[in-house]
GULOMI-488064 format. One record per residue: residue in one letter; y, x negated, z of N, C-alpha, C, CB in turn. Coordinates in steps of 0.02 Angstrom, whole numbers, plus 32768, in hexadecimal, padded with zeros to 4 digits. Each point is the difference from the previous one (the first is absolute). Glycine has a CB too. Example, Ala and Ser with C-alpha at 12.3 -4.5 7.8 and 13.67 -1.06 7.14 Angstrom:
<atoms>
a7EE47D6C8186803B802D8000803C7FD380007FC5805F803Es80707FB37F9E803B7FD680038037802780257FE07FC57F94
</atoms>
This chain:
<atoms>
x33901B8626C4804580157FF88011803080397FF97FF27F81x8036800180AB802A80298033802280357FEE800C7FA88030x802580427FA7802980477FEF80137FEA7FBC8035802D8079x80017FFA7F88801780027FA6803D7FB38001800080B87FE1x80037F2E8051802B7FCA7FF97FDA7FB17FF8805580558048x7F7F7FBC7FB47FCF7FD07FE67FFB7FF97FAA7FBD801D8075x804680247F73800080087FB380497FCB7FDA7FC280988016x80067F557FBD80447FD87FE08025802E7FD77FC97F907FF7x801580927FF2804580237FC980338021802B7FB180257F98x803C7FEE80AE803780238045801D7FCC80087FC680528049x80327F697FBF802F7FB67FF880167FFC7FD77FD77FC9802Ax801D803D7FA680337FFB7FB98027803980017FB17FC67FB2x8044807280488025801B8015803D801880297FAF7FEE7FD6x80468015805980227FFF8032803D7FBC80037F8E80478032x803D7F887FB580397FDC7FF6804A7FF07FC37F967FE48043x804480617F9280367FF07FBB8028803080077FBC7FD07FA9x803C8062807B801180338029803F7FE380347F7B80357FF3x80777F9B803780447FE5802880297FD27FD17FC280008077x80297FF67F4D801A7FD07FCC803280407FCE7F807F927FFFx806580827FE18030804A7FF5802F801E802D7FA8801C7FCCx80457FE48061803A801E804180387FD980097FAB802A8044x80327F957FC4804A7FD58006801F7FED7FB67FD37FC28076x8011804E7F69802C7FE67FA7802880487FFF7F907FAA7F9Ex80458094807D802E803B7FE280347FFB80247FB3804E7FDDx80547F8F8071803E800C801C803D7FE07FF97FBB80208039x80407FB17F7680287FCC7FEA801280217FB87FC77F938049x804580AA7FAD800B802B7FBC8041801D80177F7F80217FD2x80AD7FD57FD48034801580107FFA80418022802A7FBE7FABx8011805D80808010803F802A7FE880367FD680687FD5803Dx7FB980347F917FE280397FCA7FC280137FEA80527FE37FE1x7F737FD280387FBF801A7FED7FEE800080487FE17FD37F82x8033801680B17FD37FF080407FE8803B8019803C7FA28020x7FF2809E7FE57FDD804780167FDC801D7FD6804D8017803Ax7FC07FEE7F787FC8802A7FE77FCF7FC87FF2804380697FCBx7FBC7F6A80017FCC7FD97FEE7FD57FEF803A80427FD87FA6x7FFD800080617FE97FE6804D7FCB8013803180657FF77FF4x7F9C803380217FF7803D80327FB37FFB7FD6808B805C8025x7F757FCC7F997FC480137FDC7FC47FC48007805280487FAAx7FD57F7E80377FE47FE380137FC17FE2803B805E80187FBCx7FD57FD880737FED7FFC80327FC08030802780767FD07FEDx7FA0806C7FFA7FC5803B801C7FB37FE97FCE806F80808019x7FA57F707FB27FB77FFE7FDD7FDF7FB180018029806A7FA8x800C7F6580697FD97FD780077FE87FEF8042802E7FE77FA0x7FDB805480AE7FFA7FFC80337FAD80327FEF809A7FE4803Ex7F54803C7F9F7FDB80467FED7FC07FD57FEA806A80657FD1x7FA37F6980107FC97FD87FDE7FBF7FEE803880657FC87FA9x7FC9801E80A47FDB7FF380267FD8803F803F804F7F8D7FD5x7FE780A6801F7FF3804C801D7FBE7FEB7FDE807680678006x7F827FB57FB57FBB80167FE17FD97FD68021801C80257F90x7FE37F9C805F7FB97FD780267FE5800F804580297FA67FC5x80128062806C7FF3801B80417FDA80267FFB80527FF38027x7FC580707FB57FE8802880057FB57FF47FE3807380358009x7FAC7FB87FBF7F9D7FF97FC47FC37FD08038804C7FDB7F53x7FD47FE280DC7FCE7FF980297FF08023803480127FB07FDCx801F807880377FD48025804D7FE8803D7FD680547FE18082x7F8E803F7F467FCB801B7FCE7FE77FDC7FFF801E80397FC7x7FD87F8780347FC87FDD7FDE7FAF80168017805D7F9A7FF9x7FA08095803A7FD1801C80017FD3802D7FC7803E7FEC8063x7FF780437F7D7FF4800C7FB580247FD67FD07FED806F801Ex7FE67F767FCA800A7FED7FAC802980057FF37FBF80157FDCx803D802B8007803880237FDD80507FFF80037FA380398008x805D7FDB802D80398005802280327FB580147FB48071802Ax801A7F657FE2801B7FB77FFB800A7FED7FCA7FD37FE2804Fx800F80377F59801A7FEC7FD78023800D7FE67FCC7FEA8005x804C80628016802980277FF5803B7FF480197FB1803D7FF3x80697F9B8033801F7FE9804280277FB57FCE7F8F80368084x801B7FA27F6080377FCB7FE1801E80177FB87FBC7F9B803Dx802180907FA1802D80177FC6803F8013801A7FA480287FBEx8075800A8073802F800B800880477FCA80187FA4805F8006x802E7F54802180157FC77FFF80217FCF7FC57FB3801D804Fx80257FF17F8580097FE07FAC803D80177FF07F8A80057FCFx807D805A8031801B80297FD8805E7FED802D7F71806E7FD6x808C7F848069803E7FEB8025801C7FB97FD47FCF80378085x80027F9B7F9680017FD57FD680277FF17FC27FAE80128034x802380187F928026800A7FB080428017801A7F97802B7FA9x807B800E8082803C802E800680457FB480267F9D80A48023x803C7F407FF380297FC7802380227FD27FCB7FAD7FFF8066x80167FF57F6880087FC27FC4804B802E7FD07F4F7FC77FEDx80A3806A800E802880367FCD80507FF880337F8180727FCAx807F7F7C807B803A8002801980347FBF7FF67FBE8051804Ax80097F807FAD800E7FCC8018801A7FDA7FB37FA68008807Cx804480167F567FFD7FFF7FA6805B801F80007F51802F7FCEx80AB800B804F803780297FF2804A7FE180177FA88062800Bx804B7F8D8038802E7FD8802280207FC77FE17FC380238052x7FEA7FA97F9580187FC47FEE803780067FBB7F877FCE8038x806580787F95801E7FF87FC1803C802D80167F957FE97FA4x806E802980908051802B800180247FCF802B7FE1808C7FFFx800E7F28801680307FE4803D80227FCA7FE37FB8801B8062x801F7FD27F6A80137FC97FD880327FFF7FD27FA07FEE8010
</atoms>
């Protein structure tokens, strides 16, 4: 493995990540800056963590510490994306 762009969950990522970005930028006006916005930062954050948690991957710890904090964007993303869907409809 080269770098962290070899990792699949940084591919999956990253890629649901440009998939969120472009769906949030198709929300009515009224959600596009706050939701929106929120959005966008945490499901961009998901792939931050992996970055950061692999260049730790020297400690353990700190890399697993790195993908919990990945997960925890994640959940915070699902909760946006929950919120959105039942306030747009």
């Amino acid at each position: 493995m080269l770098n962290y762009r070899d990792l699949e969950m940084y591919q999956e990522a990253r890629r649901l990540a440009i998939e969120v970005h472009t769906m949030s930028l198709t929300l009515p006006k009224f959600e596009l800056y706050e939701s929106g916005s929120q959005i966008r930062r945490s499901s961009k954050s998901v792939t931050a963590m992996i970055v950061e948690g692999y260049a730790r991957r020297r400690y353990k710890s700190d890399f697993i510490k790195y993908l919990i904090y990945a997960i925890a964007e994640c959940d915070e993303t699902i909760v946006h994306l929950d919120a959105i869907y039942d306030t747009t409809l």
